[in-house]
C-alpha positions as CSV (number, residue, x, y, z in Angstrom):
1,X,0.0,0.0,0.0
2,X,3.0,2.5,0.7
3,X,4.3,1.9,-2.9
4,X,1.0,2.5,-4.0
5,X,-0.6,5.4,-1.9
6,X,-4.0,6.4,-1.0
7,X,-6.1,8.8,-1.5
8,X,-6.1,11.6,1.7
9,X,-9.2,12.4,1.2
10,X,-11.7,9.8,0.5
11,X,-9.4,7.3,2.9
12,X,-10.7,5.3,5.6
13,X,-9.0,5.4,8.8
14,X,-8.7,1.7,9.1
15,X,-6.7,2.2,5.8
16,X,-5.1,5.3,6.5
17,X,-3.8,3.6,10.2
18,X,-1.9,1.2,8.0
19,X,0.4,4.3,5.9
20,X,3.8,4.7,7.0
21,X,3.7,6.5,10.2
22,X,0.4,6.9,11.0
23,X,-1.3,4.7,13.8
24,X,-5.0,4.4,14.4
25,X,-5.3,7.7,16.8
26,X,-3.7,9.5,14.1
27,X,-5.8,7.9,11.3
28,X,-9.3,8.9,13.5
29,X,-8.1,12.4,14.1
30,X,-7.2,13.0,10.4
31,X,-10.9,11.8,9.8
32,X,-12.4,13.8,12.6
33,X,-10.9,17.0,11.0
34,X,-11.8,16.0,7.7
35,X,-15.5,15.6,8.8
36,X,-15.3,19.3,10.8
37,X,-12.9,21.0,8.5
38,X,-13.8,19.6,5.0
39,X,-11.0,17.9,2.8
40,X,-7.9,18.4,2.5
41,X,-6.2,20.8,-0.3
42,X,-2.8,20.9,-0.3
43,X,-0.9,18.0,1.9
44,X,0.8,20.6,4.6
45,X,-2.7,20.7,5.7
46,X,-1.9,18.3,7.4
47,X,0.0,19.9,9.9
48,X,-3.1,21.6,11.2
49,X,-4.2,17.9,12.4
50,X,-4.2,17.3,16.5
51,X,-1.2,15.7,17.6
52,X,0.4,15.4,13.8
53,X,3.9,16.4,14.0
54,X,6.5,17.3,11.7
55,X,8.0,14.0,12.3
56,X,5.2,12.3,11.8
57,X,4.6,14.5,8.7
58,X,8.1,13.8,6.9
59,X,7.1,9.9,6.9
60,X,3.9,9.5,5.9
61,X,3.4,12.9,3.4
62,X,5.2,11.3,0.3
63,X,2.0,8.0,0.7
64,X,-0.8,10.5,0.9
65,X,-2.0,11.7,-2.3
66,X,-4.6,14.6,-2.8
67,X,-6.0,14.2,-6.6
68,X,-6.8,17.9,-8.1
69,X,-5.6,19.7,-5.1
70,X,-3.8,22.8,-5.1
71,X,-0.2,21.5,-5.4
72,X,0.1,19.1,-8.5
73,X,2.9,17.3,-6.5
74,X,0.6,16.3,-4.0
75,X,-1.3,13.9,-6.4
76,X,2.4,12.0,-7.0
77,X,5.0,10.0,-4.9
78,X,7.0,13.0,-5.2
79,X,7.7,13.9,-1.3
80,X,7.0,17.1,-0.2
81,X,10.8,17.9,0.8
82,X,11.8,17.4,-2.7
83,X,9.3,19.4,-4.1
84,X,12.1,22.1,-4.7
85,X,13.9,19.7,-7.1
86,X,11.0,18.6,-8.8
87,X,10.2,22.1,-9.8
88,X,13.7,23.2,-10.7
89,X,13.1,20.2,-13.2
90,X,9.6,21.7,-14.3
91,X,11.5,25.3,-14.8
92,X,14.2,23.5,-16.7
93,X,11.7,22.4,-19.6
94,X,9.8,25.8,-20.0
95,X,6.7,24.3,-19.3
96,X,3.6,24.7,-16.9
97,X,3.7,21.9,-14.3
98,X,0.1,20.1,-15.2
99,X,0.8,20.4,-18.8
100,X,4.6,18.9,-18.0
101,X,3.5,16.0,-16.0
102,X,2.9,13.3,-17.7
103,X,4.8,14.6,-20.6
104,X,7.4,11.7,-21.5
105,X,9.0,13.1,-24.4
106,X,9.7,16.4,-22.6
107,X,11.2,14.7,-19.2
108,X,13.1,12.1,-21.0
109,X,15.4,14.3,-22.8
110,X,16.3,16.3,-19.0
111,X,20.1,15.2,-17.8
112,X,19.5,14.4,-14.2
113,X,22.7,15.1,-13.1
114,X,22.2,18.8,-13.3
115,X,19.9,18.7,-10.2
116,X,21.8,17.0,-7.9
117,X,23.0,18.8,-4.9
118,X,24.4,18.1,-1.7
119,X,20.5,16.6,-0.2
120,X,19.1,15.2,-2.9
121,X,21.7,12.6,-5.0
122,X,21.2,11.1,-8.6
123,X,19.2,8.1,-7.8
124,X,16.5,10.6,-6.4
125,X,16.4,12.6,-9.2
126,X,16.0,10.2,-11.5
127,X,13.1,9.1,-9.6
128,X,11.2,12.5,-9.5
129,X,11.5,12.9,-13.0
130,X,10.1,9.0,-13.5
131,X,7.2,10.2,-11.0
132,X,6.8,13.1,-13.1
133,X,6.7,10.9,-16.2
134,X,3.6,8.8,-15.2
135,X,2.1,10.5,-12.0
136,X,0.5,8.5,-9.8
137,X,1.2,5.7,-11.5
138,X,0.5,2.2,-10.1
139,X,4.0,0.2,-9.3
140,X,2.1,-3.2,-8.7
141,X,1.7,-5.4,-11.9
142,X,-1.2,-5.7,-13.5
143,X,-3.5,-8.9,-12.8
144,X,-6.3,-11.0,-13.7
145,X,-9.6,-11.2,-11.9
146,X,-12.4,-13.9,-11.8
147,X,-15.5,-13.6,-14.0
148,X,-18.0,-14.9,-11.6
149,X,-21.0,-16.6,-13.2
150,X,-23.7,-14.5,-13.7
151,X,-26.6,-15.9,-11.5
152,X,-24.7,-17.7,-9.2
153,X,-24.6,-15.4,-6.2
154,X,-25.3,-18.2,-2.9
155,X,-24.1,-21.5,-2.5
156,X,-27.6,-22.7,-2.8
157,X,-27.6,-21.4,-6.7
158,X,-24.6,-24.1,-7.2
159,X,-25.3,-27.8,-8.5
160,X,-22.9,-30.2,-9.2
161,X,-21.5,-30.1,-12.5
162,X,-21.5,-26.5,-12.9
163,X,-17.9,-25.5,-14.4
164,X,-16.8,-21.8,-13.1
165,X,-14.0,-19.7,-12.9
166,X,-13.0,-19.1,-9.6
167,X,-10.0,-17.1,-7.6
168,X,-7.5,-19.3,-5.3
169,X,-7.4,-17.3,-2.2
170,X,-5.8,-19.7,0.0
171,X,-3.2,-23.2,-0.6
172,X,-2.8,-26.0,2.4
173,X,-1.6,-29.4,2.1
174,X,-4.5,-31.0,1.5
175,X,-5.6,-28.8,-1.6
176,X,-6.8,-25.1,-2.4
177,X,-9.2,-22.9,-1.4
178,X,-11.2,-21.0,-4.3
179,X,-13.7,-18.0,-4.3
180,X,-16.3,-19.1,-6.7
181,X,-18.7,-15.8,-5.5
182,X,-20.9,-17.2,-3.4
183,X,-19.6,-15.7,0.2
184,X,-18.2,-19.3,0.8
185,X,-14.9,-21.0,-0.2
186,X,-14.7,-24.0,-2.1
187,X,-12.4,-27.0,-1.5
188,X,-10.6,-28.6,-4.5
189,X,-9.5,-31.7,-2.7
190,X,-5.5,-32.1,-3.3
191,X,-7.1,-35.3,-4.9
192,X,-8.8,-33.3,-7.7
193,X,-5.9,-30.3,-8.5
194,X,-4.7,-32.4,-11.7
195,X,-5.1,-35.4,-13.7
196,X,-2.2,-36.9,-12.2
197,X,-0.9,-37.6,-8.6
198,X,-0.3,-34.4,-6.8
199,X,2.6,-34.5,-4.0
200,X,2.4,-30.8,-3.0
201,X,-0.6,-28.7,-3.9
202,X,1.9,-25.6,-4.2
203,X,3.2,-27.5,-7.8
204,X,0.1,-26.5,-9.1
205,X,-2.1,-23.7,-7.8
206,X,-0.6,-20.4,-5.8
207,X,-3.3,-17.9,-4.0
208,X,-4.3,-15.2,-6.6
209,X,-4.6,-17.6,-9.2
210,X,-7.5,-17.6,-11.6
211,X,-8.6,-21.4,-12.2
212,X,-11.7,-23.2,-13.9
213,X,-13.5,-25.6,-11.6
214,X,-16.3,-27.6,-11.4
215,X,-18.9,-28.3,-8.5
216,X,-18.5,-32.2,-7.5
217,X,-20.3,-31.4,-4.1
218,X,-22.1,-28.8,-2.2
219,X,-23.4,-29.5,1.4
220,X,-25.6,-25.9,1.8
221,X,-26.2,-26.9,5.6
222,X,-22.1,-26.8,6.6
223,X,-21.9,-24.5,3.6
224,X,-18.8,-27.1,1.9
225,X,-18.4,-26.8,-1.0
226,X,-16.7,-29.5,-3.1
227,X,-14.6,-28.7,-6.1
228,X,-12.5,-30.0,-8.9
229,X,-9.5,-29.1,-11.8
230,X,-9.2,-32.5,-13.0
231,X,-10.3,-32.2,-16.7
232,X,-11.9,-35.7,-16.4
233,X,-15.1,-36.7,-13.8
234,X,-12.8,-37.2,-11.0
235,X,-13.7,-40.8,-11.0
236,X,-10.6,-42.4,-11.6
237,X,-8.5,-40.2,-8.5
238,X,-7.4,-42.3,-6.0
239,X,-9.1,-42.0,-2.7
240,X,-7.4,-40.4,0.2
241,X,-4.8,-42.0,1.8
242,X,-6.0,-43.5,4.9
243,X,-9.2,-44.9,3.1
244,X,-8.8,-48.7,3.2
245,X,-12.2,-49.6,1.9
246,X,-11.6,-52.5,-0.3
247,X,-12.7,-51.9,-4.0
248,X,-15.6,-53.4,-5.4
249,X,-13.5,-55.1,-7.9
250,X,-12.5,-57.4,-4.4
251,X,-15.0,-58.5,-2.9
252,X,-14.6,-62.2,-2.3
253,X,-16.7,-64.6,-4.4
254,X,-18.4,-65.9,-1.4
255,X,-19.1,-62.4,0.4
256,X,-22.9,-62.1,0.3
257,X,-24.0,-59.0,-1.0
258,X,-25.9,-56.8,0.8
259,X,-29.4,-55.2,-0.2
260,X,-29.9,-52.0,-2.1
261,X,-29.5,-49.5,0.0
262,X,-30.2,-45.5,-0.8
263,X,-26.7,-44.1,-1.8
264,X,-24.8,-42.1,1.1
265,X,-24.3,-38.9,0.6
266,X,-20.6,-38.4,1.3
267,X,-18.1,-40.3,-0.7
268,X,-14.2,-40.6,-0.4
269,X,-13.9,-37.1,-2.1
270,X,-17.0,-36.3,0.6
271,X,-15.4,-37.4,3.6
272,X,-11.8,-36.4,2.2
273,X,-14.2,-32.3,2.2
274,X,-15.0,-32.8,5.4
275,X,-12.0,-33.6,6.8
276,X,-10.2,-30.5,5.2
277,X,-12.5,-28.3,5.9
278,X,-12.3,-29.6,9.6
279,X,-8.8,-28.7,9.5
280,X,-9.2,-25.1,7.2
């Protein structure tokens, strides 16, 4: 969040408690005064805060950022003390500070080394002029988000079969944890990652990744949620270790069947759910 900065005044102060410098006190009283004093225009407002220091001012100014204030600098990473540099940069080119920020063409042809002095050294002003190049930009890279199925909003809208796109938010040994959007996590079993066997569920699946999955199982009353990767039906996985039900393939010649009775509803990959989830 410090690499990217927020926003000083739309800001909550839950967020705002989490900038470099600021605590929660100081995050509620730079709400309180921008509830009673209205937002903020230029970032030395600041100062006029309760119990917000200089010190405390010098480390959290440069993360604050205050879109079409006053100060054009105060909407970049650019930090206030170096605000001096940044517009013996701006003076340089012969242009108007908005109409320079931003400008690439202009700021790349600037030497850098004609603006350092005894405070501010090379590798900062090559950084103010990259700040001026794309202000405000965004340092994290850019990533892909689920597309949620349209209509399935509860677990009770899920049926098994459906095939969704879903975001892994978390990875344990015994499989991965995916947002399908329906306010619950779904378990893909370390049984059902891959169509092969899966030693470590890290090999395949990291949190933040976008996967397809379908439903194998949903249990609405413990809101589990039973998922799969494997491109096949899942049938052929091998059961989880510990399960020492001999196959049906074994039953002795001589072992009397017994009557037809109404399917249980948890299989292996049921009971290998609940387990997992036990343990989430």
């Amino acid at each position: 969040m410090n690499a990217v900065g927020v926003d000083l005044n739309t800001a909550s102060a839950p967020l705002l408690s989490r900038v470099s410098g600021l605590g929660p006190s100081i995050a509620d009283a730079i709400v309180r005064h921008r509830d009673s004093e209205g937002r903020f225009e230029t970032r030395k407002d600041l100062l006029k805060v309760a119990r917000l220091g200089g010190r405390t001012f010098e480390q959290c100014a440069g993360f604050l950022r205050i879109p079409n204030g006053k100060e054009p600098l105060d909407s970049s990473s650019v930090h206030p003390e170096a605000y001096g540099v940044a517009k013996k940069i701006v003076a340089a080119c012969g242009r108007d500070l908005r109409a320079l920020m931003g400008d690439s063409a202009v700021l790349k042809s600037v030497d850098p080394r004609q603006f350092i002095d005894e405070k501010f050294g090379l590798p900062t002003v090559k950084d103010i002029i990259a700040e001026l190049e794309k202000p405000g930009r965004d340092p994290r890279p850019s990533f892909k988000t689920a597309t949620f199925a349209e209509g399935v909003n509860e677990i009770s809208d899920l049926q098994p079969g459906m095939v969704l796109e879903g975001t892994v938010t978390n990875v344990a040994a015994f499989g991965a944890f995916v947002d399908i959007g329906v306010h619950q996590d779904g378990l893909v079993h370390v049984s059902q990652l891959a169509d092969r066997f899966v030693k470590d569920p890290h090999e395949v699946v990291k949190a933040g990744d976008v996967v397809k999955v379908r439903v194998v199982e949903v249990d609405a009353k413990r809101k589990r949620i039973g998922l799969s990767m494997r491109r096949d039906d899942g049938s052929s996985a091998p059961p989880p270790r510990g399960d020492s039900r001999p196959s049906q393939g074994s039953r002795p010649q001589n072992e009397r069947r017994p009557a037809a009775q109404k399917p249980e509803s948890q299989g292996a990959f049921g009971a290998a759910l609940a387990e997992a989830m036990k343990r989430k």
